[in-house]
N, C-alpha and C positions, 0 to 999 in steps of 0.2 A: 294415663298414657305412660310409656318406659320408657326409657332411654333408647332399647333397640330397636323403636319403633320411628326417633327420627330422621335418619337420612333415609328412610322409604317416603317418609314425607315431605321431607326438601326436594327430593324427585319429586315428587304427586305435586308441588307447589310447581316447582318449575317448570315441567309439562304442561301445566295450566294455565300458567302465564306465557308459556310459546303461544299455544294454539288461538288465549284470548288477545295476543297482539300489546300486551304489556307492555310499556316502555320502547313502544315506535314510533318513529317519526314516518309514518305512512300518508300519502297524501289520500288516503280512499280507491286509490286505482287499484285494479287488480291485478298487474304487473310491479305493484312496488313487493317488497320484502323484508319484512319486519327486522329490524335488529337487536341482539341482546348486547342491554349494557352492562356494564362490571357490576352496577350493585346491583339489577335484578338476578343476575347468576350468586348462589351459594360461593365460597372460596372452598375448593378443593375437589370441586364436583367438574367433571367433560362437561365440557360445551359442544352442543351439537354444530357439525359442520356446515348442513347445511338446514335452514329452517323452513317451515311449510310457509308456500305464499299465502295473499287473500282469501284466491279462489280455493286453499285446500290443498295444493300440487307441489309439488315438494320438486324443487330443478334440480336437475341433473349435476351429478360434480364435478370438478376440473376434469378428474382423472377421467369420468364416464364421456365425456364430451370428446375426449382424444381420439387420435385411430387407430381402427380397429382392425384387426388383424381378420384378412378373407384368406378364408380358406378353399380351398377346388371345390365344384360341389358333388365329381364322384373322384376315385385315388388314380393315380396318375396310370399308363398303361403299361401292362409288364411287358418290358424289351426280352425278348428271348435270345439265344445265340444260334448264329444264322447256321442253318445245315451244309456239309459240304456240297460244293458243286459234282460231284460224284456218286452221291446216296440219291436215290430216288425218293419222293415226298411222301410224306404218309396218304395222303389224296391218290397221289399217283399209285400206290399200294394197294391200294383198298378199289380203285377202279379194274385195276391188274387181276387182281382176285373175282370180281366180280365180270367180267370181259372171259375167263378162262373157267366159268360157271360154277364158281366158287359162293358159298352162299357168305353176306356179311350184310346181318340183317340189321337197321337201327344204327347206322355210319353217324358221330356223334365227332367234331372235333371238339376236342378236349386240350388243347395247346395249353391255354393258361393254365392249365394243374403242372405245366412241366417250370413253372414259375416258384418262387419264394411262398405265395400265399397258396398254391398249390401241395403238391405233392412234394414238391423241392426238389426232384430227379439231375435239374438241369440239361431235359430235352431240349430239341428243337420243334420237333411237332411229334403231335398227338392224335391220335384219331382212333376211338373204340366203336367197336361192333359188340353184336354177343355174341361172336363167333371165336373173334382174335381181336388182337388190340394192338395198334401199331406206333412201336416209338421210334422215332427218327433224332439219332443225338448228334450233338456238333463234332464229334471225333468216335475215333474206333475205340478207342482205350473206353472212353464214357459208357462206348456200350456192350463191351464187351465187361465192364466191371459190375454192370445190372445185370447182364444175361446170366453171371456166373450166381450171382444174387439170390439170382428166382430157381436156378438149377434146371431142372428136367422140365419146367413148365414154360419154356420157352426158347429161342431158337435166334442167332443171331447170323448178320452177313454185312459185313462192313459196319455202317454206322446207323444200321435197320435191327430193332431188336421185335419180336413178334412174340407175345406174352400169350398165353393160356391161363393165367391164374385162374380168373374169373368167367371167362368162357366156358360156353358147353359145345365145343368142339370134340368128337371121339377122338382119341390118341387116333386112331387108325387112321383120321382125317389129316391130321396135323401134314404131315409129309404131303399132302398137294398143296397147303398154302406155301410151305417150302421150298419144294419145285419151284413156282410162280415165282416169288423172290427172287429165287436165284438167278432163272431169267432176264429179270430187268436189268438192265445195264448197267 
């Protein structure tokens, strides 16, 4: 045997005399818990914090025992910023549209994409067809700075921005959801 073979074996000793209950004062119950005294431990070697009981089961440590931090168990809900009292709702857009036989096929609120985990736009509401897609922002500035954005693919009126990107709307069409818009009060 070598020399740098033994503190692998003062572990292997020490280990062996945890588990066979070495140097305890155990009364046979299975709720007592072995203790290590100073001469069954090596000098220089950790001491384990905590040691396996009778049955096997190794308790829990201080620190595990503490509280414990809960957490939600879905994330919290995204506050949007409210639309003005003046812009008509993307609902109300989309019903306008569809009342004046406009097609807006698959009405899909889509709000939460105007959120942080979203898109990030900082709408108010949302609401996609595959026709048009309607954003309704908290101020004019907001959505007049996205309409400028998207360019020729879309169309604004107050604080109602009406997107084409993704729509398969003909150009030719666009100007009667426009109309419509303009309409609402």
């Amino acid at each position: 045997m070598t020399t740098r073979n033994l503190p692998a074996l003062g572990i292997l000793l020490v280990a062996v005399a945890l588990t066979a209950g070495c140097g305890s004062d155990d009364d046979g119950s299975p709720t007592a818990t072995p203790s290590v005294s100073s001469e069954a431990a090596p000098t220089g070697l950790p001491t384990p914090e905590a040691s396996p009981s009778a049955d096997g089961a190794t308790p829990p440590s201080a620190a595990a025992q503490g509280t414990t931090e809960r957490r939600p168990a879905s994330p919290p809900p995204v506050v949007l910023p409210k639309r003005p009292a003046s812009a008509p709702g993307a609902k109300q857009v989309i019903e306008a549209f569809r009342a004046a036989g406009l097609k807006v096929p698959h009405p899909k609120d889509r709000s939460v994409d105007c959120g942080p985990d979203g898109l990030g736009l900082g709408c108010s509401e949302l609401m996609a067809t595959d026709a048009v897609t309607v954003y309704v922002f908290p101020d004019e500035t907001s959505a007049s700075d996205i309409a400028e954005t998207w360019g020729g693919q879309s169309y604004r009126r107050g604080a109602v921005v009406l997107n084409y990107l993704a729509a398969k709307t003909p150009a030719a069409d666009r100007s009667r959801y426009e109309k419509v818009l303009n309409g609402l009060r």
